[in-house]
N, C-alpha and C positions, 0 to 999 in steps of 0.2 A: 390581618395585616399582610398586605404584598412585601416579600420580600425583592432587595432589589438586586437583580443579575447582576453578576460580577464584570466589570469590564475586561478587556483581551488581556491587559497587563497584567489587571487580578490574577487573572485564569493559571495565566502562566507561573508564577507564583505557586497557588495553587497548588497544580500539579507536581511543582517542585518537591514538595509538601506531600501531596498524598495524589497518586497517580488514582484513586476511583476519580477526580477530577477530571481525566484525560475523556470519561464517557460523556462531559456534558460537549466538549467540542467535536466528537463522535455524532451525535444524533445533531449537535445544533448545525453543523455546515454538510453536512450528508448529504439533504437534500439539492441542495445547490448546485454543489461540487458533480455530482451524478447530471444533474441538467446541464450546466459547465460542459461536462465532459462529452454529453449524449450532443447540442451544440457542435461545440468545435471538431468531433469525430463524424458529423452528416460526410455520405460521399465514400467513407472507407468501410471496412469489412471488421471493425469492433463491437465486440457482441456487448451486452449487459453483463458477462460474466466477467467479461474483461474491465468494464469499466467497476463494478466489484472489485477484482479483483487490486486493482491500482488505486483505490481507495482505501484498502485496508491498507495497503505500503504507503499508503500516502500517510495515513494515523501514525504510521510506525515510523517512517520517519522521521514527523513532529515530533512527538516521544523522546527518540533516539536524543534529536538537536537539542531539546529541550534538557534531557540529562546529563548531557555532555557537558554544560556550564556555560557553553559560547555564544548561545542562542538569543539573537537580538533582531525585535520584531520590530521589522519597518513600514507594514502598512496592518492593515485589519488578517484576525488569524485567518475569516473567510479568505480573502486576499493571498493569504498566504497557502493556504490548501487549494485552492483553484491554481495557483502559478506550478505546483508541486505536481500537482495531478496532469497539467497542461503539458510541462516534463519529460513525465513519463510518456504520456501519447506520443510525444514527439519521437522518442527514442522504438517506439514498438512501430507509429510510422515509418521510420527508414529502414527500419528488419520489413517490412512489405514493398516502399519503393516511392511512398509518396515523402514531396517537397513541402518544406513551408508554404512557398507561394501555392501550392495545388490546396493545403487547407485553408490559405485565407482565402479561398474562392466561398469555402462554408462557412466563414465566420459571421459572428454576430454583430447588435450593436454593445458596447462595452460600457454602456453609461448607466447598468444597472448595478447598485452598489453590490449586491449579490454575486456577478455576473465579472468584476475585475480579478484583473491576474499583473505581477508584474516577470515582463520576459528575462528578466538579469536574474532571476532566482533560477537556479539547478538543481536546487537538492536530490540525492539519492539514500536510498538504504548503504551505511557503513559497511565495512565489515565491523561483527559483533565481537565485544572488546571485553571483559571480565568485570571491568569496573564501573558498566551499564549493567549494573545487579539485576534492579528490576525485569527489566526486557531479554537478559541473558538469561534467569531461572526463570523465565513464561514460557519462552521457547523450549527451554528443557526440558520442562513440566510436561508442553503439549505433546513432545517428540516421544517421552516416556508412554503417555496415555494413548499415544497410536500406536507402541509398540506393545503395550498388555490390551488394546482391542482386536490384535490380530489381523488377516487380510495382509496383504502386498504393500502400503505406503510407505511402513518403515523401512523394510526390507530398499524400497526405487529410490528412497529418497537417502539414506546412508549408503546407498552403493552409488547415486552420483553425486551428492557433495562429498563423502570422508575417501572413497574410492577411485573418485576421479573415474567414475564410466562414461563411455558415450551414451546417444543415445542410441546409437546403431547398437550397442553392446546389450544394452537395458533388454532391446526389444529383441533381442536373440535370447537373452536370459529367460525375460519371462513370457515369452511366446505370442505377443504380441503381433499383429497381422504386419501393420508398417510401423515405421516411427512419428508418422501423423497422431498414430494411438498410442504410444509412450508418449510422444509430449502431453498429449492430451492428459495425461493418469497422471503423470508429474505434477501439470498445472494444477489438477483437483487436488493431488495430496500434500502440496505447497498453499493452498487456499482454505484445505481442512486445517491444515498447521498453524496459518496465522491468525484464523480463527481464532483455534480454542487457543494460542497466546493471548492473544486479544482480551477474552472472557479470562484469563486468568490474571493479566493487568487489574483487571476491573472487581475481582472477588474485594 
């Protein structure tokens, strides 16, 4: 007997209910959202890690909205993770120097159901709030589990969010050539972190 997928509404529900839910919209709009993103990014200087990386913020924001109580879905979730992720591009776009109009030179055609976004959606990552249990104790769990692995991440990553470091400071602390490669070691230890949140969501 085929069982039959849940629709977006179910989903959400769902998750409500029990966040191992949140991995089927994980793997089901992944693929997409990454072609989405690889698309509407032709022409600029975004690696794959980057677009990784703004997909995993892209889940965690879902989540987040999703927990909060507020969260009311106006078109398909795919729809809604392509507009989120779309977003974020736009904002790591202007930290480089490119325009809207310079990515609608790369854009696509938008009449693939897969492939839609709506531009009035913004969402971002909150700041994390105590009464977001779930995603509050994932994050804790993961920060904890870098800091009994040892290595440098704990150490960059509590001395610039709880410390307020630069990263001119960082990269004097910990010997760093430039601050090209402290960002750099931040981004990796900000991407190990929402990982293993991630996996810890979904235990």
């Amino acid at each position: 007997m085929i069982l039959k997928e849940p629709s977006d509404k179910d989903l959400i529900e769902l998750i409500i209910e029990d966040q191992d839910y949140l991995g089927i919209v994980y793997k089901k709009c992944k693929d997409s959202c990454i072609r989405f993103m690889r698309n509407y990014s032709k022409g600029s200087n975004i690696t794959s890690n980057d677009l990784e990386d703004i997909y995993q913020d892209t889940i965690l924001i879902f989540y987040e909205k999703i927990v909060a109580g507020s969260f009311v879905l106006t078109a398909s979730i795919q729809t809604y993770m392509n507009s989120v992720c779309r977003f974020q591009l736009l904002n790591r776009f202007k930290l480089i120097g490119l325009t809207v109009s310079d990515i609608d030179k790369y854009m696509f055609d938008n009449s693939d159901p897969k492939m839609k976004f709506d531009g009035n959606i913004n969402d971002v990552l909150e700041p994390i709030e105590h009464e977001n249990e779930g995603l509050f104790k994932a994050l804790e769990r993961a920060l904890d589990a870098i800091k009994n692995s040892g290595g440098q991440c704990y150490e960059l990553l509590t001395m610039f969010w709880h410390q307020r470091k630069s990263i001119n400071e960082l990269t004097a602390h910990f010997g760093y050539t430039n601050d090209g490669n402290t960002k750099h070691q931040k981004s990796r230890c900000q991407k190990r972190l929402k990982t293993m949140a991630y996996n810890y969501l979904n235990e």
